[in-house]
N, C-alpha and C positions, 0 to 999 in steps of 0.2 A: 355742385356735385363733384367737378374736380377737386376744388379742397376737399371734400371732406373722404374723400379715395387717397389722398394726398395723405391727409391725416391719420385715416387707420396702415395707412403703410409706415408711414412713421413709429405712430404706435406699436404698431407691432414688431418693426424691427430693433424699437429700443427694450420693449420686452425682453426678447428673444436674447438681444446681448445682455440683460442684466444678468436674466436668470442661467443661462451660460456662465456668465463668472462667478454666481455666487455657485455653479455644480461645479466647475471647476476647483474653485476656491474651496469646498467642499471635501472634494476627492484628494487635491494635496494634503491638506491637514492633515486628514482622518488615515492618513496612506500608511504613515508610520505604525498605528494602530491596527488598521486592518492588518500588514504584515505579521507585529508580534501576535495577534490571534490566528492567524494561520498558523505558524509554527510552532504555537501550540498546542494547538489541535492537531498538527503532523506527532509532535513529541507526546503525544496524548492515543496516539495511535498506536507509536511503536511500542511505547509499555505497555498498551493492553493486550498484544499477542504474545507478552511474556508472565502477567501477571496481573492481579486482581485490584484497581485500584477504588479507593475508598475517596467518598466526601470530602474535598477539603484539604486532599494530600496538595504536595507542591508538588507540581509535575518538572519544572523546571530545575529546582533543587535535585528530585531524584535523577533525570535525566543525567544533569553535567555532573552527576558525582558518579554513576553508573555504567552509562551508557558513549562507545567511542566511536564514533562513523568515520567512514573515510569510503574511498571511490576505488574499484578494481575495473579491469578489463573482462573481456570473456575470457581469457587465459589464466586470470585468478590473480593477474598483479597488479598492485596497488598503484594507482595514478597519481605521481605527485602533483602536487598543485592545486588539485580537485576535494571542491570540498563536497561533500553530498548535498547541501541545501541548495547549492547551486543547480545543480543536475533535475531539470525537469523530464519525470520518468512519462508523459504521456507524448514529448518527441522523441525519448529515445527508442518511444515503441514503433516508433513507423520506420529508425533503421533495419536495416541488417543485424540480427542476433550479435553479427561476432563484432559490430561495430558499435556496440551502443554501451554506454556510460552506466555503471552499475554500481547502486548505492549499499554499503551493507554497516549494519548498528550493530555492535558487537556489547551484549550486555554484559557487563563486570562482575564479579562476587566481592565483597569485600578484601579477598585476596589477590582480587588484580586479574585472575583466572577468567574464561569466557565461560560463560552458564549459559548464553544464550545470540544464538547469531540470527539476528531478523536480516529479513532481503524484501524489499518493495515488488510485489508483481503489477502487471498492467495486461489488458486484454479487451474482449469485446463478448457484451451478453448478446440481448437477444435484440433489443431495442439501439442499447447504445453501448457506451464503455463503462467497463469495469475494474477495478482496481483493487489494491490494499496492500498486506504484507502476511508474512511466514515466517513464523520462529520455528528455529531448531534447538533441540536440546547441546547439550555439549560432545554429543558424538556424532553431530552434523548428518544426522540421519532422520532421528525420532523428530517429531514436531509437538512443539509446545504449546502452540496456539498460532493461531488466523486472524485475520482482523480485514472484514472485506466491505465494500462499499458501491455503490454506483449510482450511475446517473439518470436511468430512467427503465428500473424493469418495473415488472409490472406489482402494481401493491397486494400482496398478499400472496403471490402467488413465485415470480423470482427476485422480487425485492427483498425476499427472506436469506439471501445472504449475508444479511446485514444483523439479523437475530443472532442472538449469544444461542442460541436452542442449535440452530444450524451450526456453528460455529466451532460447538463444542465438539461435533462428532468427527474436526480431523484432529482432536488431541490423541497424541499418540501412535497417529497412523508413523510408517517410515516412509524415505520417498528411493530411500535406492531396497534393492535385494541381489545383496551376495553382491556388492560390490558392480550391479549396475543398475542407472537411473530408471525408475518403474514410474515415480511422481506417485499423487492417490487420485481414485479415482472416484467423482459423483457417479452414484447408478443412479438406472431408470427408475421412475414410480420410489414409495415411500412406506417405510413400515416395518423392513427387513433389518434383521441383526446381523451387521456385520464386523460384530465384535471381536470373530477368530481371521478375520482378513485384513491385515495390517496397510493394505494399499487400496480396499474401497472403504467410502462412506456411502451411508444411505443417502436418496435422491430426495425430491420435491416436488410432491405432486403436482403436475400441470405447469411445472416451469420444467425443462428436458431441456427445451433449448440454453436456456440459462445455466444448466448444470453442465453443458457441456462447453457454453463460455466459458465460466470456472476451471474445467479439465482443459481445456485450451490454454488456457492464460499458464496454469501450473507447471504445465507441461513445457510450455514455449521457456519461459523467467528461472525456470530449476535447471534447465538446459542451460543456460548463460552463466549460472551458480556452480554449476557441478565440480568445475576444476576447482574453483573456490573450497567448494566443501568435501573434497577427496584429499586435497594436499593438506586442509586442516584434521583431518579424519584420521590422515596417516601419520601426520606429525604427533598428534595425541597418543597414538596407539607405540608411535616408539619409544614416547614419553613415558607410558605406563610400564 
């Protein structure tokens, strides 16, 4: 009986270390690859709050010929050193607003001009956290598209921020008026036209709590943005 207790110990612990190094062995390999499919799925995100992307396109191609990231402070200036892939935005959410690392994609025209400044937000629905990004048009007001995500609302109900249907309805909104930050806001309940109010969208039925994760997150991340996008708001306009 000892041997054979002896033996399934054995067994089992050589088990245990083989299959151990072949997941280990496993997870190094494949690490290089998981990586570049993360960041492209990140670079896959930020064009979609700018623009409609088809089958097939090369996101990578359009990315580095378009698209310039770099890192700012909450006072709007640019961190040398810092590159935004670096900057993981769901620690910099548990700082202090004026302490935390802020990535922004600035989309190019073929003339080199900005057409479009995306900004990563981060925040908390109803279950868990929620995330994504916010493009503005070139007057660092209008918004161009959304692109939102998360981790565990409820299916059908506020996991629909993740719909192009929900998504579409902050095209357009602004987030300052008359030169102060307003952000846009999710209403209650679902069905309302608020096609003459440039700072609501309509809500989602029986998600409220989630809608107002959303307005929390926008409100928090456009806060951090704002010097960002008043000193480029005003440099445009003395350009013009």
């Amino acid at each position: 009986m000892r041997q054979s207790n002896i033996y399934i110990i054995l067994y089992s612990a050589a088990i245990t270390v083989v299959c151990g190094g072949l997941l280990a062995f496993a997870s190094t390999s494949l690490k290089d690859k998981q990586d570049a499919n993360i960041a492209l799925e990140q670079k896959k995100n930020i064009l979609s709050s700018v623009l409609t992307l088809n089958e097939g396109e090369n996101i990578d191609e359009i990315y580095a010929k378009q698209v310039k990231g770099f890192v700012i402070d909450y006072d709007g200036n640019v961190k040398e050193g810092k590159k935004p892939e670096e900057v993981i935005i769901a620690v910099e959410y548990k700082k202090s607003p004026k302490d935390r690392l802020l990535p922004i994609y600035e989309f190019r025209n073929d003339s080199g001009k900005v057409a479009y400044a995306v900004m990563p937000v981060y925040g908390y629905g109803l279950w868990n956290n929620i995330w994504g990004y916010i493009a503005v048009k070139s007057d660092f007001n209008t918004v161009q598209g959304v692109k939102f995500q998360h981790a565990g609302e409820t299916p059908g109900l506020g996991a629909r921020i993740e719909s192009e249907e929900v998504q579409e309805r902050f095209k357009g909104k602004s987030i300052f008026d008359n030169g102060s930050l307003t952000s846009i806001v999710m209403q209650k309940g679902e069905g309302h036209d608020y096609a003459k109010d440039i700072h609501k969208v309509d809500g989602m039925s029986g998600a409220t709590l989630t809608a107002k994760g959303v307005n929390n997150m926008l409100k928090d991340y456009l806060a951090c943005y704002e010097k960002y996008l008043k000193k480029n708001a005003g440099a445009k306009q003395q350009s013009s």
